[in-house]
C-alpha positions in Angstrom: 0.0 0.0 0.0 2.8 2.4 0.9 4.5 1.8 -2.4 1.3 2.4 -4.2 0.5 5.7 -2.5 4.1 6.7 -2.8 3.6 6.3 -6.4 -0.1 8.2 -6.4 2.0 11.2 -5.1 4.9 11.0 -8.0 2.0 10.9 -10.6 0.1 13.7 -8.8 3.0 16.3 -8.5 3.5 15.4 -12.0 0.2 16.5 -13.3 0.0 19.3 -10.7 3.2 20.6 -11.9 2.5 21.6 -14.8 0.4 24.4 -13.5 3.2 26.1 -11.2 6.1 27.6 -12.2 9.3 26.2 -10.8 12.2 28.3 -10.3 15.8 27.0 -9.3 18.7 29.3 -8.3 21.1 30.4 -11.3 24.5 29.2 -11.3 26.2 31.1 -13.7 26.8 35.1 -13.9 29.5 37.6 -13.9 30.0 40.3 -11.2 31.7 43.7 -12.4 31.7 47.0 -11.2 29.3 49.7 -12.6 31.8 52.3 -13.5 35.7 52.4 -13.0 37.0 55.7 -12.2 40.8 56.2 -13.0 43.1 59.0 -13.4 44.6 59.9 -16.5 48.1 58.6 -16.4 48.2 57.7 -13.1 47.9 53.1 -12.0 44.1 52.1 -11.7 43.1 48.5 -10.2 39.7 46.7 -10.6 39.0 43.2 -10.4 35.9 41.2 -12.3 34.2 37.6 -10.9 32.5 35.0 -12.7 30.8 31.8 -11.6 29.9 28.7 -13.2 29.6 24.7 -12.9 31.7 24.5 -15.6 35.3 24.1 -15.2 36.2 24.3 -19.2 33.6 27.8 -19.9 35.5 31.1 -21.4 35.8 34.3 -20.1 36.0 37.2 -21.9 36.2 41.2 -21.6 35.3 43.3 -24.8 35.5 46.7 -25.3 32.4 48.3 -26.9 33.1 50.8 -29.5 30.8 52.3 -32.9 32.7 50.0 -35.0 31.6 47.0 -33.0 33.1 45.2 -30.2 37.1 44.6 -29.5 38.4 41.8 -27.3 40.7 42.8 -24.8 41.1 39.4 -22.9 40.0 35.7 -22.4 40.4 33.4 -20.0 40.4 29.5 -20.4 40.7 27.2 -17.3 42.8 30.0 -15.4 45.0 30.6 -18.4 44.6 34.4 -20.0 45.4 36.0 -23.1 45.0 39.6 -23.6 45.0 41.4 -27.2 48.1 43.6 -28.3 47.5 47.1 -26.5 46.6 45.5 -22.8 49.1 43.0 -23.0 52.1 45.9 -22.2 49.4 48.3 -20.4 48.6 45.9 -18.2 48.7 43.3 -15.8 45.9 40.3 -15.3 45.9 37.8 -13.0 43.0 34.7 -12.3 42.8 33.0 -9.0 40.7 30.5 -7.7 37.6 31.6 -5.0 36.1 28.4 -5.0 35.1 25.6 -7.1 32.8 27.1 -8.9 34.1 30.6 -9.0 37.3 32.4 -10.5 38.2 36.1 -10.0 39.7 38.3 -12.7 42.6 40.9 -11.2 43.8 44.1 -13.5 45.8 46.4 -12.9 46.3 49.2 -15.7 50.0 50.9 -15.2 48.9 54.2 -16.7 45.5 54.4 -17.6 44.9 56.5 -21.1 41.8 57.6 -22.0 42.2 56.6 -26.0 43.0 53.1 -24.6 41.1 52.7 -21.5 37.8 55.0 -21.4 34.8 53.2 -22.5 32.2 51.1 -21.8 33.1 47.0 -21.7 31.0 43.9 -21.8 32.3 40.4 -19.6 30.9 37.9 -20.8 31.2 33.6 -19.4 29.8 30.8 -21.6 28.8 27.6 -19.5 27.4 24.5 -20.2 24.2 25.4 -18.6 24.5 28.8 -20.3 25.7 32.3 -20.8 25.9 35.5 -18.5 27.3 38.7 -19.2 27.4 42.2 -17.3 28.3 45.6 -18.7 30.6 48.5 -16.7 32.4 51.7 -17.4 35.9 52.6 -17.4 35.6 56.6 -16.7 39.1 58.4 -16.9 39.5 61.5 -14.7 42.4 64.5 -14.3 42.2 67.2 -12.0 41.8 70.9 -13.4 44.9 73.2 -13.3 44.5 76.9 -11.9 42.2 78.9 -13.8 42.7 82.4 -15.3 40.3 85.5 -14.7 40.6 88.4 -16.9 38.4 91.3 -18.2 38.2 93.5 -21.1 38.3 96.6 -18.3 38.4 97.3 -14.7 37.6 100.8 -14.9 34.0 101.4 -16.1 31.5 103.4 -16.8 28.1 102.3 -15.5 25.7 100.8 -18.2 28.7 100.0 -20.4 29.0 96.5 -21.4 32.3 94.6 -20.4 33.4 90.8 -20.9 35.3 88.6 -18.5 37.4 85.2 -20.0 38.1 82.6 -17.7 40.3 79.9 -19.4 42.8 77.4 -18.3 43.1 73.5 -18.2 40.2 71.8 -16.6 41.3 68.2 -16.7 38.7 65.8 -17.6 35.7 65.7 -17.7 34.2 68.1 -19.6 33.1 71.1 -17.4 30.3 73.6 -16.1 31.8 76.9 -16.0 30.4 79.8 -13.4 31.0 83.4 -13.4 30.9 83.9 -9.5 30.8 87.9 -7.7 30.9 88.9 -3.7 29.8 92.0 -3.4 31.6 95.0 -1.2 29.8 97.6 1.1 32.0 100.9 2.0 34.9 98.9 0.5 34.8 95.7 2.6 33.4 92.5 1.8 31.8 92.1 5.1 32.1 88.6 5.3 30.2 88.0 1.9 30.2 84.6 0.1 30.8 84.6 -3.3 27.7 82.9 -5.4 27.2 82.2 -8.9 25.7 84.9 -11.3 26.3 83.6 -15.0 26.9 79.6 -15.7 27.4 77.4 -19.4 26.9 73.8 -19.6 28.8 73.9 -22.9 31.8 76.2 -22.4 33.8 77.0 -24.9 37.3 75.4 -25.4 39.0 71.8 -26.8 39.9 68.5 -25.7 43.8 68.2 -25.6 45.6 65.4 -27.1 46.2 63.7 -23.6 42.4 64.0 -22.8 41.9 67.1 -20.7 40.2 70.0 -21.9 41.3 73.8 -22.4 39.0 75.9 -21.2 38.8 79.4 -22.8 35.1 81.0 -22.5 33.8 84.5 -22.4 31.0 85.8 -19.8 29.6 89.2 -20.8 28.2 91.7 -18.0 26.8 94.9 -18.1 27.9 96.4 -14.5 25.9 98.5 -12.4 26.7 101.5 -9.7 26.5 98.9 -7.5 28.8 96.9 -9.1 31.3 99.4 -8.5 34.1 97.4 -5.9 32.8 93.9 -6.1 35.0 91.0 -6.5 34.3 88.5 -9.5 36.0 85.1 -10.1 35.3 82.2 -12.1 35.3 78.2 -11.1 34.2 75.1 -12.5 31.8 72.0 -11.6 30.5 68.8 -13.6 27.5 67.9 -14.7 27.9 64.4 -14.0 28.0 62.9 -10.2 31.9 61.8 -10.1 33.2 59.3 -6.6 36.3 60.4 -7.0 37.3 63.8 -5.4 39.4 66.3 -7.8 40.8 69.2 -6.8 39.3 72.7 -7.3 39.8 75.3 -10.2 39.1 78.8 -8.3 40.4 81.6 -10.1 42.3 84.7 -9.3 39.5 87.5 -7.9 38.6 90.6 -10.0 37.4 94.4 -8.8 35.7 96.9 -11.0 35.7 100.5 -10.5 32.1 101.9 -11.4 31.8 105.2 -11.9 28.7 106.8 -13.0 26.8 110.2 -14.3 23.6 110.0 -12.5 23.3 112.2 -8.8 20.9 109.8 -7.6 22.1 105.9 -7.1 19.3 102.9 -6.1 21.9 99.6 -4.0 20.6 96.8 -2.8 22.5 94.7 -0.5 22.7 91.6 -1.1 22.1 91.8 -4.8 21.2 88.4 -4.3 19.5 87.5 -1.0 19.2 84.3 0.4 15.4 83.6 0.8 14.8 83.3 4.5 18.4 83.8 5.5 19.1 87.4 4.7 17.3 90.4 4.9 16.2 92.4 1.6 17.3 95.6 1.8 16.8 98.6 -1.1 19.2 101.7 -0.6 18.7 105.4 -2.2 22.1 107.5 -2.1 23.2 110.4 -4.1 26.6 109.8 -6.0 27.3 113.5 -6.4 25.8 115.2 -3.5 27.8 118.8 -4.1 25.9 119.4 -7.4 22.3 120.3 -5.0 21.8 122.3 -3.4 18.6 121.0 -1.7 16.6 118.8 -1.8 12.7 118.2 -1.5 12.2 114.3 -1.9 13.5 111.1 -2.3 11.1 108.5 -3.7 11.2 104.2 -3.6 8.7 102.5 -6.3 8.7 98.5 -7.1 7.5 96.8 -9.9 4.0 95.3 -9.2 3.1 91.6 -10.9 0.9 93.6 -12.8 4.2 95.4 -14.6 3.7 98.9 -13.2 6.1 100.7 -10.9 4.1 102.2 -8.0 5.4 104.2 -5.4 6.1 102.7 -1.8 7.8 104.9 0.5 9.5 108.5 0.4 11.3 111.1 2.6 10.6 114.6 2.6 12.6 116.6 4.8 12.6 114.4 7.8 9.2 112.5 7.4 8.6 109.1 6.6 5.4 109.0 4.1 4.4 105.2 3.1 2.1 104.8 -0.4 2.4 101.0 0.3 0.4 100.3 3.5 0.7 96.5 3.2 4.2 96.3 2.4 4.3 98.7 5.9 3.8 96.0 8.1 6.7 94.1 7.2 9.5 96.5 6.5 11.4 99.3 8.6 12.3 102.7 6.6 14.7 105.7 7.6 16.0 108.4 5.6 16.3 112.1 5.8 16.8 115.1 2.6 17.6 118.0 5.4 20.7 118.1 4.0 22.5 116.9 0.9 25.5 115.2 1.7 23.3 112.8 4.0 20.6 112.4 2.4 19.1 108.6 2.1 16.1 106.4 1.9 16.9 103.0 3.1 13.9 100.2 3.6 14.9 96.6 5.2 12.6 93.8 4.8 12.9 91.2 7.4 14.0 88.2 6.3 11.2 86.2 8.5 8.5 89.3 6.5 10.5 88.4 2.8 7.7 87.1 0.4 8.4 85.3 -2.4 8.6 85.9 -5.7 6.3 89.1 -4.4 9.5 91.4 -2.8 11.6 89.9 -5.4 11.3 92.4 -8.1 12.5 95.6 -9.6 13.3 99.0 -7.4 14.1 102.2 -8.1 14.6 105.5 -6.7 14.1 109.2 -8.2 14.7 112.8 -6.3 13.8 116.2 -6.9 15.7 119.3 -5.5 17.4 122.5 -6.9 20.6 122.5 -8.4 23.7 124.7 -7.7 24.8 127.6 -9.8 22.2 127.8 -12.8 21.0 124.2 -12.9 18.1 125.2 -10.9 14.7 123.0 -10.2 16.7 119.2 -10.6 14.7 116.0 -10.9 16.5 112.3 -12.2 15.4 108.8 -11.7 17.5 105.2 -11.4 18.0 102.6 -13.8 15.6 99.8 -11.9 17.4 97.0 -10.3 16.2 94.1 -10.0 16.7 92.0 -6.6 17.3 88.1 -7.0 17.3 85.7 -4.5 18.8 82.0 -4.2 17.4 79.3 -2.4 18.4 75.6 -1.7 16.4 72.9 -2.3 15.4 70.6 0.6 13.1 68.5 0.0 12.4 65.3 -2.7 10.5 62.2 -2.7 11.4 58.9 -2.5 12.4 57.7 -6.1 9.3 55.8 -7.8 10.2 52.5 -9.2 8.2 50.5 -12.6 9.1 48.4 -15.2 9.8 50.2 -18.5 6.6 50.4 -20.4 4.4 48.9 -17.6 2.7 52.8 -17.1 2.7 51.9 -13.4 4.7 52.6 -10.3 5.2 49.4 -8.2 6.3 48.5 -4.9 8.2 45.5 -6.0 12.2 46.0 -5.2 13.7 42.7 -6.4 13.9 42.4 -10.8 15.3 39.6 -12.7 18.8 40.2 -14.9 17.9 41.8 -18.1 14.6 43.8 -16.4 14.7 47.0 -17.5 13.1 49.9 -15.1 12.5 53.6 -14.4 13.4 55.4 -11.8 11.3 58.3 -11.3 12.2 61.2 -8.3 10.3 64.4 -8.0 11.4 67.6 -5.4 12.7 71.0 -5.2 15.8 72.1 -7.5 15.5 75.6 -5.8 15.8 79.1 -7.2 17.1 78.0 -10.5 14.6 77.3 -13.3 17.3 75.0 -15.1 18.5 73.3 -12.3 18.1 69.2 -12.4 18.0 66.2 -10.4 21.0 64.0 -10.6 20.8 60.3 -10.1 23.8 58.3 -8.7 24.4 54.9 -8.1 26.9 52.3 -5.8 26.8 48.5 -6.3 27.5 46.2 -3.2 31.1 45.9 -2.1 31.9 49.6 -3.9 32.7 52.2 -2.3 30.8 55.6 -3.0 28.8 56.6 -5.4 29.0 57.3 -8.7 27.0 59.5 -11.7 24.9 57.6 -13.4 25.9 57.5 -17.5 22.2 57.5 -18.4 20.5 60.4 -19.4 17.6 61.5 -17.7 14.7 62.8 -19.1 13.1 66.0 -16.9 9.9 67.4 -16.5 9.2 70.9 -17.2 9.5 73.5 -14.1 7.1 74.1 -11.7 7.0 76.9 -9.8 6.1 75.7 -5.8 5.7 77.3 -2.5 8.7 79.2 -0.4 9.8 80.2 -4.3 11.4 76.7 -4.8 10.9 75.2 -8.3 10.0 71.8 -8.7 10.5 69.5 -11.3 11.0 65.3 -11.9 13.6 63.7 -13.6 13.5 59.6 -14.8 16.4 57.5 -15.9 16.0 54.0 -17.1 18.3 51.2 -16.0 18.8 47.7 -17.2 19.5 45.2 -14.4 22.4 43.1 -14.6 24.2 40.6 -13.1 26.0 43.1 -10.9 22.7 44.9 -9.7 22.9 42.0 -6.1 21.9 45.3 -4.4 22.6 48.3 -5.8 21.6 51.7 -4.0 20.1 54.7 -6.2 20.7 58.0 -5.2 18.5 61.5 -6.4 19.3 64.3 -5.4 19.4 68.4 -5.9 21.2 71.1 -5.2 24.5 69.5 -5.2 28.5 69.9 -5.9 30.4 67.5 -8.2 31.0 64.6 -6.1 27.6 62.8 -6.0 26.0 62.2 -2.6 27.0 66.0 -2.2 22.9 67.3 -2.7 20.8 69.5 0.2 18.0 67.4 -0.9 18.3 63.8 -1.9 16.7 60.1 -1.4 17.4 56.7 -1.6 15.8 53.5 -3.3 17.9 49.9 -3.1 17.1 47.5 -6.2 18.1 43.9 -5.7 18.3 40.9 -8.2 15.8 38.2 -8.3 18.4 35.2 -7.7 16.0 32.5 -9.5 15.0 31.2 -13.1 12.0 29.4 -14.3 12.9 25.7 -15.5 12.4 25.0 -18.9 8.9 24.1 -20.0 9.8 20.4 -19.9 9.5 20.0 -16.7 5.7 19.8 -17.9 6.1 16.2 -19.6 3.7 13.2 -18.8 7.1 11.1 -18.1 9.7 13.5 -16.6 12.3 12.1 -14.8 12.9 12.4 -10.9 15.8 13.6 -9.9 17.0 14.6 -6.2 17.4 18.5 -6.1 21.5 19.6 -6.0 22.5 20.6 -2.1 25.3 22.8 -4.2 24.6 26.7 -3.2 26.6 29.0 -5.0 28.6 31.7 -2.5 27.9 34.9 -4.7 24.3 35.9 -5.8 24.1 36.4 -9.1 21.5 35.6 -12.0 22.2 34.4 -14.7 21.7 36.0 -18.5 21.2 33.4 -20.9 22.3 34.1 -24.5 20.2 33.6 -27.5 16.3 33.8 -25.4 15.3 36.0 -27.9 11.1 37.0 -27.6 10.1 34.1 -29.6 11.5 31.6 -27.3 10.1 33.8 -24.3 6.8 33.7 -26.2 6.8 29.7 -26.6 8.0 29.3 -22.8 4.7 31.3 -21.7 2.7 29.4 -23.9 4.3 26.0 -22.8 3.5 27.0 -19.1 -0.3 28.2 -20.1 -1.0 25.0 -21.7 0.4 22.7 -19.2 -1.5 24.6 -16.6 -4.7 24.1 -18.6 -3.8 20.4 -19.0 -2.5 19.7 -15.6 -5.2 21.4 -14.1 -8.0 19.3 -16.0 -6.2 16.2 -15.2 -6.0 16.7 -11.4 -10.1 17.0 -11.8 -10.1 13.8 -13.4 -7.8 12.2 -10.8 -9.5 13.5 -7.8 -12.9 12.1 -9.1 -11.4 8.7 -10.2 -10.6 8.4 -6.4 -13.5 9.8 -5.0 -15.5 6.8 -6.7 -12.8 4.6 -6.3 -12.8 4.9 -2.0 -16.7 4.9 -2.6 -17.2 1.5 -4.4 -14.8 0.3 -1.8 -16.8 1.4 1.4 -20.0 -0.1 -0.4 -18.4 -3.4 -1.2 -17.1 -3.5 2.7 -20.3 -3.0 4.3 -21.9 -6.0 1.6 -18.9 -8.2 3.1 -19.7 -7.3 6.5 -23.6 -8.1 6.5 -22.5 -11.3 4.4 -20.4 -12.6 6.7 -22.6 -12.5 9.6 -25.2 -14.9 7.3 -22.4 -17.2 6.7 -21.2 -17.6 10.5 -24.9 -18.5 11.4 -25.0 -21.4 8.5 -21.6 -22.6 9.4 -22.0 -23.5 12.9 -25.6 -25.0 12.2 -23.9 -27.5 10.0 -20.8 -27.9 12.8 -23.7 -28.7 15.1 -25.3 -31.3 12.7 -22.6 -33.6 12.6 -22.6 -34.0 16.7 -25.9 -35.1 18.2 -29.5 -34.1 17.7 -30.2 -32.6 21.0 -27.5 -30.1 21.3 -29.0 -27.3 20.0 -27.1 -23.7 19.1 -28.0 -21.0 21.6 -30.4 -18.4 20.3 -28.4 -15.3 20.0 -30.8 -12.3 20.5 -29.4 -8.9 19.2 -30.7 -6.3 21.1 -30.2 -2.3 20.7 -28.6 -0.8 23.6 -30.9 1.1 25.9 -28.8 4.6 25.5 -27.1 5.9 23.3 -28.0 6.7 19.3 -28.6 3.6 16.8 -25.0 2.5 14.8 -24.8 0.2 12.5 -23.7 -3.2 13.3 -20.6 -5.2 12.1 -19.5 -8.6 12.2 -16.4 -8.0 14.2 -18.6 -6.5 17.1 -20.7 -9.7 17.7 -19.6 -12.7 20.3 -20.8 -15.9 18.7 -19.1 -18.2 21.5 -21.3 -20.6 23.8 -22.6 -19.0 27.1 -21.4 -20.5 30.3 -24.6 -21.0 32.1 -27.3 -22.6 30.7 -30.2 -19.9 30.7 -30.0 -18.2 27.6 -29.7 -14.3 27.9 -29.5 -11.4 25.7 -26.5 -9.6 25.1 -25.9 -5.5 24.4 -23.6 -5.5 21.8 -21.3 -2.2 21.8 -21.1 0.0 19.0 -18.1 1.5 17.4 -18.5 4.6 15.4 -15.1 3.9 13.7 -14.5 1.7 10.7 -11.6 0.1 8.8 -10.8 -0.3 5.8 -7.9 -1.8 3.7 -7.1 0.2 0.1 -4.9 -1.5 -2.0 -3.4 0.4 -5.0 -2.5 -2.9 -6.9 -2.8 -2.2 -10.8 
């Protein structure tokens, strides 16, 4: 019976199987870094691993190029051959990790970016397979000292004057910023510079050795208030780089601005930092022995609407607001009593400081009476606008979907070869143009790096507390190296990725398992023990050649044996059902035959002795409590009383019943 059930259960999971997918762990894939960051001429070390079962597989590394791919080295049973230019570049070693698994060690003497820089494909081919995994050999060179010069120092205001900043900027390719700190009364006061003029696509060449020559021309148009402030220029990269390289600061510029106009509008800062500074908007006269009195000083803004409307002014010593709103959240003082100290100066808080609302244009205008002949004297400013900077702080948690799905999911662990978006949305700050960076760092490395990808961004958004807002998605294709690898967004950052004021993090990992091949679906497979062999990296496996047709007949293989299998477990289930139920009629037909037979048998035994002994009537009585069962053969006691009066017996029911089910074919 054992054997037969034993064998029931084989066919069973059999049929059954073929409507569940079975998955078994992979046993061959590569493991490289995602990108390689080395310094131009300087020794660079990385090392690749690759497992499989099969001791005689090949190894290779190819370079990918737009002419097609170029081998750079195989390996054959520990044994490596590398192609002409990395065999004196170079040095590769294999070692044994394990049985199963062999390591790959390079080191590049003097990395070169016309030999080096590029993206590479390792590939191993198995008996039970391929794998492969891509990465990125990304050559780097710090920036020499920049150069700062301008077309004038000395300057009229209004008058247009252009700045070059130029020098070697190593590799890669650069941002370049025009930066300024601005001076009161001749000191910087402590003033940070900031950037006022940036180009993603400065002008200049790549050099022969790789590094680039920056020389790239900012034009500005100074103001009064221009007059004394520093300038300088610097660099940064658009791409998120691991590797720290040293900075490119310039030598610092001043400008003297002079100007023709009496009356002079400042503000200080010229750009504020929203919620850190206070906004404040300055009227001064430049060329106070040319009045002889005055009778006003005036302060207008520029409304949304596009009109300049007055807001405060100062006639003799009297403060008379026009704007009563703007009242409530800013201090003025000023005085025109006398000429050489006349002013109008208004502070916003920076706590009172709405946004975009006080960010607009100022200007200032006077009327008095001139010395000599000039007589009744009125001018009014250039308007200045007041900008403002402010740092992103705040983004979402990147969204995660596979590519061309249309929806997010909460899923965080993809098969090798799944290809997925990464979607983050937040704050870039004050800058319209700013973007989200994405970043990336495999298990094992050891910071970040930029991501090659290109994202694709949404158009900006203005948002609340003047940030702008904006999403940016990149699409990455899981490999064999993705174990668990950590995304990074972020905004508002420096070159060196992980560097942003606002940023998030989402961890991908690699589904470690493959389906078995629809075969597994036959009527006859074969049983075989599962292997107790587990592999000591996690990696998946890519197999080579499973091109959409086979993936289409794989799915179809699985859909029809799950139909089949499905309709043949119905069958199987009833075929026992009536199976164990002709059994438990047969058994109760035995049992009630049986106790006929008994009663014939011993009449005859009794026959063959003498007439007079006569068999005991047997009276079978119900019991008094208790509900009615159904009687059986094996309950009843057909043996000869002991005393001579003949009494009726309770027989005792058993609610249980046995039965024997043989499987014999």
């Amino acid at each position: 019976m054992e054997q037969n059930t034993f064998t029931a259960l084989i066919l069973f999971s059999v049929f059954f199987g073929g409507s569940i997918a079975q998955t078994v762990p992979v046993t061959t894939y590569v493991t490289t870094p995602k990108v390689i960051e080395a310094k131009l001429g300087e020794e660079a070390r990385f090392y690749l691993t690759y497992t499989t079962p099969d001791n005689s597989s090949e190894f290779t590394v190819s370079r990918l190029g737009a002419n097609g791919t170029e081998e750079i080295l195989r390996v054959v049973d520990l044994t490596v051959t590398t192609n002409a230019n990395w065999t004196m570049a170079a040095n590769v070693q294999t070692s044994a990790v394990d049985g199963d698994t062999r390591r790959v060690n390079v080191t590049i003497y003097q990395t070169d970016f016309v030999t080096h820089e590029g993206d590479y494909v390792a590939m191993v081919t198995g008996s039970d397979g391929a794998a492969q995994d891509l990465f990125t050999i990304r050559t780097l060179a710090s920036p020499d000292q920049l150069s700062l010069s301008v077309s004038s120092r000395d300057v009229s205001e209004g008058t247009p004057i252009q700045f070059t900043c130029s020098g070697n900027t190593g590799r890669p390719e650069p941002v370049v910023h025009l930066l300024q700190r601005e001076t009161y009364n001749g000191t910087n006061q402590n003033a940070t510079f900031h950037r006022v003029l940036s180009d993603t696509s400065p002008s200049g060449s790549f050099l022969e050795n790789g590094t680039f020559s920056l020389s790239h021309n900012f034009t500005w148009t100074p103001t009064w208030q221009d007059n004394l402030v520093e300038f300088r220029c610097d660099i940064s990269y658009n791409i998120g780089l691991g590797t720290a390289l040293s900075s490119a600061q310039s030598n610092q510029i001043t400008l003297n601005v002079t100007s023709t106009k009496i009356i002079q509008i400042e503000t200080k800062p010229q750009i504020v930092r929203y919620k850190e500074e206070d906004l404040v908007v300055v009227c001064t006269l430049n060329k106070p022995e040319t009045l002889q009195n005055l009778f006003f000083l005036q302060l207008k803004r520029r409304s949304p609407s596009g009109t300049l409307n007055n807001v405060v002014s100062v006639t003799g010593a009297t403060i008379q607001w026009q704007d009563q709103t703007l009242q409530n959240r800013a201090n003025v003082t000023g005085t025109v009593a006398s000429p050489p100290t006349a002013h109008l100066s208004m502070v916003i808080r920076k706590d009172s400081v709405q946004c975009p609302l006080d960010f607009t244009e100022y200007e200032c205008s006077l009327s008095g009476f001139g010395t000599g002949a000039t007589g009744a004297f009125s001018e009014i400013t250039d308007p200045v606008k007041v900008s403002y900077t402010v740092q992103p702080m705040l983004i979402e948690t990147p969204k995660v979907r596979e590519a061309g799905s249309g929806v997010d999911t909460s899923q965080r662990e993809f098969r090798n070869g799944t290809v997925i978006e990464l979607t983050c949305t937040g704050q870039i700050g004050s800058d319209q143009n700013a973007t989200i960076r994405w970043c990336a760092k495999t298990a094992g490395a050891p910071t970040f790096t930029g991501l090659s990808n290109a994202a694709v961004h949404s158009m900006t958004t203005s948002g609340p507390n003047c940030q702008n807002i904006r999403s940016s998605t990149v699409t990455y294709n899981i490999t064999s190296s993705d174990i668990r690898t950590e995304f990074l967004c972020e905004s508002g950052y420096s070159s060196q990725c992980n560097s942003g004021t606002a940023k998030q993090f989402v961890t991908i990992s690699l589904d470690l398992t493959k389906d078995l091949p629809s075969s597994t679906t036959s009527t006859t497979p074969e049983v075989t023990t599962p292997s107790t062999t587990t592999s000591t990296t996690t990696r998946k496996v890519v197999t080579q050649g499973q091109n959409t047709g086979e993936q289409a007949e794989s799915n179809t293989g699985l859909i029809v044996g799950a139909v089949v299998g499905g309709v043949v477990v119905l069958i199987v289930i009833i075929l026992v059902l009536v199976y164990f139920l002709i059994l438990r009629r047969k058994s109760a037909g035995e049992s009630y035959l049986s106790n006929d037979n008994t009663t014939k048998a011993s009449s005859k035994s009794s026959s063959g002795g003498s007439t007079n002994n006569q068999i005991p009537e047997i009276k079978i009585q119900k019991a008094e409590e208790g509900p009615t069962k159904e009687l059986n053969y094996v309950d009843l006691d057909l043996s000869q009383p002991s005393k001579p009066e003949r009494k009726s017996r309770v027989v005792e029911i058993c609610n249980t019943e046995y039965a024997s089910v043989n499987f014999d074919r």
